[in-house]
C-alpha positions as CSV (number, residue, x, y, z in Angstrom):
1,X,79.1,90.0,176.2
2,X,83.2,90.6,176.0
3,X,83.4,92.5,179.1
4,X,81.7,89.6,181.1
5,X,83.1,87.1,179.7
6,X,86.7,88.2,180.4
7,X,89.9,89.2,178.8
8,X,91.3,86.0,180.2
9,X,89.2,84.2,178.7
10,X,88.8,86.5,175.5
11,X,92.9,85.6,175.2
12,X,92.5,81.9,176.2
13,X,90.5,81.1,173.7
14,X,91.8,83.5,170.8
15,X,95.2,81.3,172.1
16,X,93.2,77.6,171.3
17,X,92.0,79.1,167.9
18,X,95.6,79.7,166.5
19,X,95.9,83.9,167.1
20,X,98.5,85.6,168.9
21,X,101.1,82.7,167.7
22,X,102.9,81.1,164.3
23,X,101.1,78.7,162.4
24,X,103.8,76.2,161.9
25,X,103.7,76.5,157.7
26,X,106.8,75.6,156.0
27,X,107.5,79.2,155.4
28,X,110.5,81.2,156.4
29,X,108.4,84.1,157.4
30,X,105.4,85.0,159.2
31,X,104.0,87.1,161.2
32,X,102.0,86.4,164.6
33,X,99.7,88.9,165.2
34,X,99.0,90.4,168.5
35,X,96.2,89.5,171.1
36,X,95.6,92.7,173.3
37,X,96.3,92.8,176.9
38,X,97.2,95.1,180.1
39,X,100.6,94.8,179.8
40,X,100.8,95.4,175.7
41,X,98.8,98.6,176.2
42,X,101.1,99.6,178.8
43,X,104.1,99.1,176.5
44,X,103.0,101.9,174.2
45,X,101.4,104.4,176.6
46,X,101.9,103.4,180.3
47,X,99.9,106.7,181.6
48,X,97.2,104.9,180.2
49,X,95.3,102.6,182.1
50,X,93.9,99.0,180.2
51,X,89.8,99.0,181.2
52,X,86.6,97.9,179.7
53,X,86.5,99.5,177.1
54,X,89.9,97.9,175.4
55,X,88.0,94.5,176.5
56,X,85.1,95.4,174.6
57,X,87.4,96.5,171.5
58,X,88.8,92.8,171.4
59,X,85.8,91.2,172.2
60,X,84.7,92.7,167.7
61,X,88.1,92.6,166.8
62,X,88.9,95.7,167.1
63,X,91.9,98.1,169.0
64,X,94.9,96.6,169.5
65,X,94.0,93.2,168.4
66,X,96.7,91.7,165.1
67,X,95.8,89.0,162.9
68,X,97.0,87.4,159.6
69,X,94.9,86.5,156.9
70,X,96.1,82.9,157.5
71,X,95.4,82.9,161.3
72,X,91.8,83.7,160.3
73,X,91.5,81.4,157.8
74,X,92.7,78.1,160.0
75,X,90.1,80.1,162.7
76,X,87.3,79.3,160.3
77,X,88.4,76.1,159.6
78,X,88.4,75.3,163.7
79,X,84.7,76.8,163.4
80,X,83.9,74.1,160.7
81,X,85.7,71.2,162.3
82,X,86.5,71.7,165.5
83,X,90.2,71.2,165.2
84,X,93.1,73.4,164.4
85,X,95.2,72.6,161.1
86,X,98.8,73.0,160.6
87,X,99.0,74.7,157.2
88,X,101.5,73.9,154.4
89,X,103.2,75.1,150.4
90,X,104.3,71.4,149.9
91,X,102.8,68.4,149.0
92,X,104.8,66.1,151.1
93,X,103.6,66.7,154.7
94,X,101.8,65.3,157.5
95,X,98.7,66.6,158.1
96,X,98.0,67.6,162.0
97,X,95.6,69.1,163.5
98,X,94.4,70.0,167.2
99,X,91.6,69.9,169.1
100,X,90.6,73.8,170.1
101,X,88.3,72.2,172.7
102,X,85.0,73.6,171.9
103,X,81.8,71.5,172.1
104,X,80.3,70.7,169.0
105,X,77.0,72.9,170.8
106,X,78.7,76.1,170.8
107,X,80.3,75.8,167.7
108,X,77.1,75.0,166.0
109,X,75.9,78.1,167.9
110,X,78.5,80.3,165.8
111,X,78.5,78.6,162.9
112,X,74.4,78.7,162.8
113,X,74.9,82.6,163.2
114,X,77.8,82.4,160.2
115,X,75.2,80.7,158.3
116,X,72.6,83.7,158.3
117,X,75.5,86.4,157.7
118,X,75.8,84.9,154.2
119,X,72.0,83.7,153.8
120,X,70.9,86.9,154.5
121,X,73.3,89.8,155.8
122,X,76.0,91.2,155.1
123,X,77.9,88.2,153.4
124,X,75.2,87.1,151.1
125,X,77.8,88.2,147.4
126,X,79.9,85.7,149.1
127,X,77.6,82.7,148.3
128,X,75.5,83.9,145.5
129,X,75.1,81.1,142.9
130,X,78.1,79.3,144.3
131,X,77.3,75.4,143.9
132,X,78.3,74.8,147.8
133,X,77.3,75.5,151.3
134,X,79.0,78.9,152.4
135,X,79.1,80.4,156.0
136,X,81.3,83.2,157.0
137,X,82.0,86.6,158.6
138,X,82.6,90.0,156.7
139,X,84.8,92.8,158.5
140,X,85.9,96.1,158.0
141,X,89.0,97.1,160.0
142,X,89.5,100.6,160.4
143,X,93.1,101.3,160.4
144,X,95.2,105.0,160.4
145,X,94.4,107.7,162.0
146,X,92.8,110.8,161.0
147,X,93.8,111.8,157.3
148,X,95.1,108.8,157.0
149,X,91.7,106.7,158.1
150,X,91.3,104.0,155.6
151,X,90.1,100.3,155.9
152,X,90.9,96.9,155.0
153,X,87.9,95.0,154.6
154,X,87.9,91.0,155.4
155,X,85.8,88.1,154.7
156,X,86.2,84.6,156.3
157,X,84.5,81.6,155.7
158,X,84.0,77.7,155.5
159,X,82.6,75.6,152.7
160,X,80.9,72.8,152.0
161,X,80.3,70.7,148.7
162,X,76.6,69.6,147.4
163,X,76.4,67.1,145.3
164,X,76.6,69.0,142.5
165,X,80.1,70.7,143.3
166,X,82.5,70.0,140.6
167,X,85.4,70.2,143.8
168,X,84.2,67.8,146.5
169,X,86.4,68.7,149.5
170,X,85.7,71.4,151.9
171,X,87.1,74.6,152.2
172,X,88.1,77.4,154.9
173,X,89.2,80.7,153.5
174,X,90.2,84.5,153.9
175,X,90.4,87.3,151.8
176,X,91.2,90.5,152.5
177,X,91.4,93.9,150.6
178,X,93.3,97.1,151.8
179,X,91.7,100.0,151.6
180,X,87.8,98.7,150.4
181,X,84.6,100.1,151.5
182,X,83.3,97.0,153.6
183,X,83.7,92.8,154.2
184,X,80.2,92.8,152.4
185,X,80.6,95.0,149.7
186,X,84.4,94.9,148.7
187,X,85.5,91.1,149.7
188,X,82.2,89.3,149.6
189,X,82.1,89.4,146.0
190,X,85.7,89.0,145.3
191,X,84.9,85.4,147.7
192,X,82.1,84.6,145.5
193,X,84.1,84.7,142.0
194,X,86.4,82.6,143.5
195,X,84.4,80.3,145.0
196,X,82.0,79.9,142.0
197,X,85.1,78.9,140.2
198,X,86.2,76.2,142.8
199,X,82.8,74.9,142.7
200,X,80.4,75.6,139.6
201,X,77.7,78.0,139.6
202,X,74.3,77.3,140.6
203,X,70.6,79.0,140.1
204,X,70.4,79.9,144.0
């Protein structure tokens, strides 16, 4: 599915959803990731040509594709809401956000398959007994290179209150841990304490 749909249009939309590009928090650092291309491959080994296969790789997020923690977690807050928020350390802001320009449709699309990933695959730690509605993505990022193979494993998501949450407001997250075993069996969990705390436990 990548490779038809494009690396134009891979990196056009990775562009709407915040990646490759600061967030604007009031912080005096941060870093902006990297969304691959022809011309950034080409940078670190021009003899080698940019082809399907690197679009494929970007497409699951993997090869030469750079993200931060935060860029993911304002990602699955666009997934949730359909707009992009500025993030912020202080109290005394103005909260803006913009419009990533994806129907409602084929965000539900995506967020239906985020559903499943914690109500039965590989993300269900991240919502067991948590007193909300969680949907997210695990991933394991292999970074290194032969003895030095190792992998950081990720999990994203966006939450929902019941009724019975004790913290009514929703919620978009990431957590990542260097050097796990996988999203659903290092980070998943490590989302669920956290989120069990934020929200109360329940008998699900």
């Amino acid at each position: 599915i990548g490779v038809t749909v494009g690396a134009n249009t891979i990196s056009e939309v990775s562009r709407d959803f915040g990646l490759g590009a600061k967030t604007g928090i009031d912080f005096p650092i941060e870093g902006v990731g990297l969304i691959p291309s022809a011309a950034e491959k080409a940078k670190r080994d021009p003899s080698v040509k940019w082809n399907s296969g690197d679009v494929a790789q970007t497409s699951i997020g993997q090869g030469l594709l750079l993200v931060t923690p935060l860029q993911m977690a304002l990602v699955a807050a666009a997934l949730g809401t359909g707009k992009l928020p500025t993030p912020h350390f202080t109290k005394d802001y103005v909260f803006n956000t913009k419009d990533v320009g994806v129907s409602l449709k084929n965000r539900k699309i995506v967020l239906e398959g985020m559903r499943k990933v914690v109500a039965g695959g590989t993300g269900q730690l991240a919502g067991k007994n948590v007193e909300a509605n969680v949907i997210g993505k695990t991933g394991t990022a292999e970074v290194g290179s032969r003895a030095n193979r190792r992998k950081n494993t990720w999990f994203i998501g966006y939450v929902t209150p019941t009724e019975k949450s004790i913290i009514k407001e929703p919620l978009a997250l990431a957590l990542v841990v260097e050097n796990g075993e996988s999203g659903g069996s290092t980070s998943a969990p490590k989302v669920g304490e956290i989120l069990r705390a934020f929200y109360g436990e329940s008998e699900k």
